[in-house]
C-alpha positions, 0 to 999 in steps of 0.5 A: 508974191511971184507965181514960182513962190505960189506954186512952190507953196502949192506943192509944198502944202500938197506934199505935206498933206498927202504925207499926212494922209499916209499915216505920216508927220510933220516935223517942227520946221515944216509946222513953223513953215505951215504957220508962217504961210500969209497970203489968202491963196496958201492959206485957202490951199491950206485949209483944203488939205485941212479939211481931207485930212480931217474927212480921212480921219474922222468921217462926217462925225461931229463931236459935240460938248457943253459945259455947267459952272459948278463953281464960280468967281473968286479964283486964287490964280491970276491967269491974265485972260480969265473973268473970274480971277480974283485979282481983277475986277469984272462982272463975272458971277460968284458962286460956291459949289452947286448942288445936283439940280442944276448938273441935271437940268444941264445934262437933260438940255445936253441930251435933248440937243445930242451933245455928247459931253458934260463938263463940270468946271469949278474956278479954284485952283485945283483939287486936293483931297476933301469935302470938295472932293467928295461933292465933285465926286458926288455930281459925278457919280449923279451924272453917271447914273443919269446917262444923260451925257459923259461925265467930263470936268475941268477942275483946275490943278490935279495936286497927287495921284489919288486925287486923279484915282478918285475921280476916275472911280467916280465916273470921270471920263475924260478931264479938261486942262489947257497948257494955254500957249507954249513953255516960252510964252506961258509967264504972260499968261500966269504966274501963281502956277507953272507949265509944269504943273499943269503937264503933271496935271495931265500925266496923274489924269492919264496914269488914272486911265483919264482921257486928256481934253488940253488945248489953249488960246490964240490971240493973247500975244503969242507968236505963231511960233509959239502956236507951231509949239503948243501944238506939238507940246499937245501932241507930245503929250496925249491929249486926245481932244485939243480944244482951241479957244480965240481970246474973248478981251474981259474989260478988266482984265489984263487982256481986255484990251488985246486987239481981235485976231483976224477970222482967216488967220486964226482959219490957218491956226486950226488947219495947222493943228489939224496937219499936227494932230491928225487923229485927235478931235480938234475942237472949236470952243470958247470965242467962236461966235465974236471972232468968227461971226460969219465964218463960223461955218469954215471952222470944219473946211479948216479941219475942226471935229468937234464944237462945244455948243450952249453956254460957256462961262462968263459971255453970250454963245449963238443957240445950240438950235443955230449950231445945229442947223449949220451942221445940217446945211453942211451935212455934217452929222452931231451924232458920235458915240458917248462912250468913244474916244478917237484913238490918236495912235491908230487911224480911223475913219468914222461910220456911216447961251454965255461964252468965255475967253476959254474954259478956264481950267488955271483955277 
């Protein structure tokens, strides 16, 4: 690349990201433009821009979450990353619905490491009404009352209005449902459900006063443009945390064998979700450790707010105690209001175990 072109990409990125700082946004074009960045000093460029943008909107603050399995194995759908679909063989574990105990014991380890969310993921489909229903409702509740942490869930498809109403009355603050990649590239990723409802997924979880935790996964196939359209398709509607999760290949799995995407690309993917979705919580979750190893730490240079820490689903995660002791040496503070959401339309600046592909939210 000539110096002309390197410094041409240098103020291009440098006039994007001061727009961004004055309230502004990126169109599509310039999105696809930023993704379609491929030499080290951009993306470096790239993650520096990220990473003010982040500092700008959201302070030092770090939100954390965990989650617990309610529900595992034996899942209708046949979403081609996930371990716990039925239609492929592995060793994920099988379990029905579990009883408080264990949502309770993982609500007090949440709130001994300062997490600040508890999500309740079931491997189903989704929800509709009925005895099923009612014990999610019932763990709710139970969570609720404890304090312990906020009552999050990511419990598949949510089929009708009063389903969602349901949930909300039981205490469901905010409810996790990827897209997984965009409108194009979904039918390589599932087929047993559609883009469209998982989009009327979240439009029942929002008309119930739901916060939208939506995000999806790199590294299944997809093309960047395809990323440049998730992110926007986000944007377009409301999620308020963006989890994004690098493919953890499950042997037996139609992705198991998907080669690992490199750490400084999937670096610029987070800094380009950062320069779309300025004011949402851009959090980093399943496939961290294994694809990152140790560049971990760049994840927030790179524009993250957020981790999900402790175990995932269905593979190994590095100790809650060593996340938090990155966060320290960086100076970045895990405490955030339980109760607070980042508001995505007004901008603001904050005060002074096992791991798996993703949190599977197709089941």
């Amino acid at each position: 690349m000539s110096a002309s072109s390197i410094d041409g990409n240098h103020s291009r990125i440098q006039e994007l990201g001061r727009r961004i700082l004055a309230g502004g946004e990126l169109t599509r074009e310039e999105g696809r433009w930023l993704f379609a960045l491929e030499s080290s000093g951009d993306i470096l460029d790239l993650l520096s821009w990220a990473n003010r943008i982040r500092e700008h909107f959201k302070g030092n603050k770090i939100h954390l979450c965990s989650i617990v399995n309610v529900k595992a194995g034996g899942c209708s759908e046949n979403c081609r990353f996930c371990a716990q679909s039925s239609s492929y063989q592995t060793d994920s574990p099988r379990y029905g619905l579990i009883d408080a105990e264990p949502v309770q014991t993982a609500a007090e380890e949440a709130k001994a490491h300062g997490v600040t969310a508890l999500g309740l993921v079931a491997a189903w489909r989704g929800l509709d009404e009925g005895p099923a229903l009612d014990e999610i409702c019932a763990r709710l509740e139970e969570l609720k009352r404890s304090g312990k942490a906020r009552p999050d869930a990511s419990l598949g498809i949510i089929k009708n209005q009063k389903v969602a109403d349901r949930l909300r009355s039981a205490g469901l603050e905010c409810y996790n449902h990827n897209l997984e990649s965009s409108r194009r590239f979904y039918p390589e990723v599932c087929t047993t459900h559609s883009y469209e409802e998982r989009l009327q997924t979240i439009r029942h979880l929002k008309q119930a006063g739901i916060k939208i935790c939506s995000g999806g996964i790199l590294g299944m196939g997809e093309t960047q443009e395809d990323r440049c359209e998730l992110a926007f398709s986000l944007k377009e509607a409301g999620a308020n945390i963006v989890p994004i999760n690098i493919l953890n290949p499950i042997p037996g799995t139609p992705m198991g064998e998907r080669p690992p995407l490199a750490p400084l690309e999937i670096l610029k993917t987070i800094a380009c979700f950062r320069f779309i979705l300025p004011k949402q919580e851009i959090m980093i979750a399943g496939g961290r450790t294994v694809n990152l190893r140790d560049a971990q730490s760049m994840i927030f240079m790179a524009g993250a707010s957020a981790m999900m820490v402790g175990n995932y689903l269905t593979t190994l995660n590095q100790p809650v105690e060593k996340d938090l002791q990155m966060l320290k040496d960086l100076g970045l503070d895990p405490r955030w209001d339980k109760h607070g959401f980042s508001d995505q339309d007004t901008p603001q600046t904050a005060p002074a175990a096992a791991e798996s592909t993703a949190v599977c939210t197709a089941c």
